[in-house]
Wavefront OBJ file of the C-alpha trace (Angstrom):
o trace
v 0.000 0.000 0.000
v 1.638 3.483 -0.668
v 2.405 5.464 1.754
v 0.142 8.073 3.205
v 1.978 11.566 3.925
v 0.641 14.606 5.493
v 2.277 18.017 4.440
v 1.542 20.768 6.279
v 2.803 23.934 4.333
v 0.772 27.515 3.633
v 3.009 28.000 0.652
v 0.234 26.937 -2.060
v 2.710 26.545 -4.887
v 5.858 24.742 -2.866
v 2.489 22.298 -1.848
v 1.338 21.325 -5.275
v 5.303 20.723 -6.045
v 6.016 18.492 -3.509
v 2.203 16.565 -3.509
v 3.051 16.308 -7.829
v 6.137 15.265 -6.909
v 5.453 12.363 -4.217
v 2.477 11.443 -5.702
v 4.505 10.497 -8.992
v 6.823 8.322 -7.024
v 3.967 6.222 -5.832
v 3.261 8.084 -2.101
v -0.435 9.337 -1.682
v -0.346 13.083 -0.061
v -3.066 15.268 1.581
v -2.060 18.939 2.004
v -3.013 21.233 5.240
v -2.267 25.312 5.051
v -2.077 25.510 8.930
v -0.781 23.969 12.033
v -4.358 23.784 13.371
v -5.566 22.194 10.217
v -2.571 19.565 10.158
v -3.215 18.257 13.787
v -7.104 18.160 12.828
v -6.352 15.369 10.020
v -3.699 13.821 12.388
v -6.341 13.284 14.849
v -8.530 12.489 12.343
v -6.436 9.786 9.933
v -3.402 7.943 10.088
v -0.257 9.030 8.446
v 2.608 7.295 7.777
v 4.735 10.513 8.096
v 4.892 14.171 8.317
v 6.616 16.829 6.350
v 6.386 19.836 8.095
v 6.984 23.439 7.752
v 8.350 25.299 10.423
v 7.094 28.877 9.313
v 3.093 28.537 9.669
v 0.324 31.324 9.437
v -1.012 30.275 13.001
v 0.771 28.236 15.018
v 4.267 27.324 13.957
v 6.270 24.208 13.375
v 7.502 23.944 16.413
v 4.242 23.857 18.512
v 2.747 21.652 16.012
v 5.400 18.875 16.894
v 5.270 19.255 20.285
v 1.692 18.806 20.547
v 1.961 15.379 18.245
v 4.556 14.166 19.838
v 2.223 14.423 23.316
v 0.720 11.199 21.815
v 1.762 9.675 18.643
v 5.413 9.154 17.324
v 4.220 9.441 14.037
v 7.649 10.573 11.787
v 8.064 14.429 11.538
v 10.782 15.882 8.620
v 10.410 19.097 9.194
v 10.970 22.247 6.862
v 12.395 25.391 7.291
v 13.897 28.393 5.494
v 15.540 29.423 8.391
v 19.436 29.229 8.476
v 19.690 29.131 11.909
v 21.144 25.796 13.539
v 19.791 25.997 16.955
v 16.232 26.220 15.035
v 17.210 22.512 13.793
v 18.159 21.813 17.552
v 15.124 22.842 18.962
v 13.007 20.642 16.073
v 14.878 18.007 16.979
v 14.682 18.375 20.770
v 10.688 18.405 20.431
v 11.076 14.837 18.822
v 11.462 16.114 15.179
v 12.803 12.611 13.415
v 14.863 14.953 10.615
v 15.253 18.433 9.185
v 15.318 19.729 5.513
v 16.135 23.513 5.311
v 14.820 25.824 2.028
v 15.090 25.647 -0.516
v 15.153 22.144 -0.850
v 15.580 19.639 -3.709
v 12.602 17.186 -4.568
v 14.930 14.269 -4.136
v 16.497 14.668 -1.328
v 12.810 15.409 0.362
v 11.925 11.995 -1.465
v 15.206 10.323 -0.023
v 15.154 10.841 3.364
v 11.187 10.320 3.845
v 12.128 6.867 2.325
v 14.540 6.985 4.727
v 12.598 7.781 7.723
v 9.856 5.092 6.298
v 12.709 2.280 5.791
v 13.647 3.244 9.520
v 10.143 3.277 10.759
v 9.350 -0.615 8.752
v 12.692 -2.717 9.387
v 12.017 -5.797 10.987
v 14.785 -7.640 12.819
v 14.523 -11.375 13.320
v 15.718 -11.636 17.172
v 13.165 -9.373 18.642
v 13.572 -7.685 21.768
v 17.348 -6.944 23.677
v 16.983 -7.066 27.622
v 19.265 -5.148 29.599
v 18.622 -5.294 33.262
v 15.639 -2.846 33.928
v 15.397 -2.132 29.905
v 13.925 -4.024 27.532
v 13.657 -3.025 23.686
v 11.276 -4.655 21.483
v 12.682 -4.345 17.729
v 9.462 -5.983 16.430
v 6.750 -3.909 18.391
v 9.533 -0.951 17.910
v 8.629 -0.063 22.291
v 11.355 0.531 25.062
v 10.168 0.083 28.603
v 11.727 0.181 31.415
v 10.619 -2.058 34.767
v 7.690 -2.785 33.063
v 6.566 0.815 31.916
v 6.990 1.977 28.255
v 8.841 5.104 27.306
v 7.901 7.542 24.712
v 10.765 7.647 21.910
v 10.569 9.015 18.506
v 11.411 6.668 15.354
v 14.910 7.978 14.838
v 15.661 7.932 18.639
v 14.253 4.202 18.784
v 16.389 3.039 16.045
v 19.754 5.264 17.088
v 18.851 3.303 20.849
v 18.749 0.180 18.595
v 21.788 1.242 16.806
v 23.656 1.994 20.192
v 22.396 -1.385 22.225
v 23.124 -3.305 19.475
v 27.060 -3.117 19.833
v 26.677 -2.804 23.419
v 30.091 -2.208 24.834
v 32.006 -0.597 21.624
v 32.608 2.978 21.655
v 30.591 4.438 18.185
v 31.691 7.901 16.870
v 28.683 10.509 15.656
v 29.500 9.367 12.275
v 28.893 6.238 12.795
v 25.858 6.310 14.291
v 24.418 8.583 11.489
v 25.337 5.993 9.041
v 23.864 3.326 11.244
v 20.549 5.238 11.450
v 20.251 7.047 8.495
v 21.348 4.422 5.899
v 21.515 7.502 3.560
v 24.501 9.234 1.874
v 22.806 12.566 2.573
v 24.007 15.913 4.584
v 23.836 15.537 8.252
v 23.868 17.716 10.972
v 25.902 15.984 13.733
v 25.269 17.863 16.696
v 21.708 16.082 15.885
v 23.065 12.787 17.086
v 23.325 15.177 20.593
v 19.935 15.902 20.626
v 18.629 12.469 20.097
v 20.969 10.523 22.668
v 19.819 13.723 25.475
v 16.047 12.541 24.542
v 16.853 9.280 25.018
v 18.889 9.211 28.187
v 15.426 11.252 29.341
v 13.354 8.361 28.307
v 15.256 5.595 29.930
v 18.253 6.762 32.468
v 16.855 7.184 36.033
v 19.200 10.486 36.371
v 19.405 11.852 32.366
v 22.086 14.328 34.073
v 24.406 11.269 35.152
v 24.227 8.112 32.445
v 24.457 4.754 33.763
v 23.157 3.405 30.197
v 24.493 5.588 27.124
v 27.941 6.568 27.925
v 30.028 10.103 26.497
v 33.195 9.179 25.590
v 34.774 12.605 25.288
v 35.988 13.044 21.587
v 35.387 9.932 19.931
v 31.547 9.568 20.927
v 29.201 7.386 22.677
v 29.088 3.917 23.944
v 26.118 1.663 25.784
v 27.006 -0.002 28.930
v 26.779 -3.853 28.970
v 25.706 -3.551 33.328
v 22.789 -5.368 34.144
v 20.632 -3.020 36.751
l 1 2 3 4 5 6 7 8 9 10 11 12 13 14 15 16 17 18 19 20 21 22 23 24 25 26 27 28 29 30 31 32 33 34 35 36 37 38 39 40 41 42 43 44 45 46 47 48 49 50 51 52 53 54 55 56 57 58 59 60 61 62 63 64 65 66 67 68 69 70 71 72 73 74 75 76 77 78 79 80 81 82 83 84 85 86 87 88 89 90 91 92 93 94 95 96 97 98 99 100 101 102 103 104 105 106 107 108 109 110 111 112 113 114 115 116 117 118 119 120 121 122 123 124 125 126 127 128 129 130 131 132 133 134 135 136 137 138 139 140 141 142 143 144 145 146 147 148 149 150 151 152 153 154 155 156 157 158 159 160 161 162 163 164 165 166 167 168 169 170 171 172 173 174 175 176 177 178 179 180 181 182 183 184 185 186 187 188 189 190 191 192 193 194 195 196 197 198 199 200 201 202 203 204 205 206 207 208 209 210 211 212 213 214 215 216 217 218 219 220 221 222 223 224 225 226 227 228
């Protein structure tokens, strides 16, 4: 079945581009001009991802995201012609899944929502890692922890899969984003930051002092094999 996107956009003619443009390449689209109108057919439908703009007549980008990502972890790629990087940190840091700034070209929009989609779909045939307190279901794509399941966005649940995976081997930024992304596209590392604070927030008991997801100062990050 193709996949069903939601693009939420008040730029009319950037909208019939991008719907012409996915639709071709076998996705079905629906179009919203505002943030209010985009988390009325979110509530209303399923979606199989989000491409959102960050620049909105009513309520922007930003707020839209945050009040999705109160209760579904549907993927966001959200848009932006803003140049400023802590405007991608602060996207990603309310559980954006990845960022495409302005102007943009068609294929790399198509690329990395097949990205975010391959992501979102892979299967892995031993199905849940145990870890102590913290169990990760690869099938059911959940994390809980004694019991009680956290909140994680696609991209954080596959960069925890990523990470948990080679438990015990230090993994530079690079790698990870090659890990996760599967794509030879431009990334903003500092992103890989963002994701591992939201997920130390989701399962560390004290986010402020790891026992689970390591820093290793200049060569990156590392999950701890201890079983708690």
């Amino acid at each position: 079945m193709a996949p069903r996107i939601l693009l939420v956009d008040d730029d009319p003619r950037l909208a019939g581009m991008v719907s012409e443009y996915l639709g071709e390449a076998g996705f079905r689209v629906a179009i919203a001009a505002t943030g209010r109108a985009g988390l009325e057919r979110l509530d209303r439908e399923p979606y199989d991802a989000l491409v959102l703009d960050l620049m909105l007549p009513d309520i922007d980008g930003l707020e839209v995201c945050r009040r999705l990502r109160a209760k579904s972890d549907t993927p966001v790629l959200m848009l932006t012609a803003r140049g400023d990087a802590m405007d991608r940190v602060v996207g990603l840091e309310l559980g954006a899944d990845d960022y495409l700034p302005k102007p943009f070209e068609p294929r790399e929009l198509l690329a990395r929502l097949r990205a975010i989609l391959r992501r979102r779909q892979s299967g892995r045939a031993s199905d849940v890692l145990r870890f102590g307190r913290l169990e990760i279901d690869r099938d059911a794509r959940t994390v809980r922890v004694d019991g009680v399941e956290r909140s994680l966005t696609g991209y954080q649940f596959t960069l925890l899969v990523a990470l948990a995976e080679k438990a015990g081997r230090v993994l530079s930024r690079d790698t990870l984003m090659d890990l996760v992304r599967g794509e030879a596209l431009e990334a903003f590392d500092r992103s890989i930051d963002v994701h591992v604070s939201r997920i130390r927030a989701a399962i560390e008991d004290d986010p402020k002092r790891p026992r689970r997801i390591l820093t290793v100062r200049g060569a990156g990050y590392v999950f701890a094999k201890q079983q708690d």
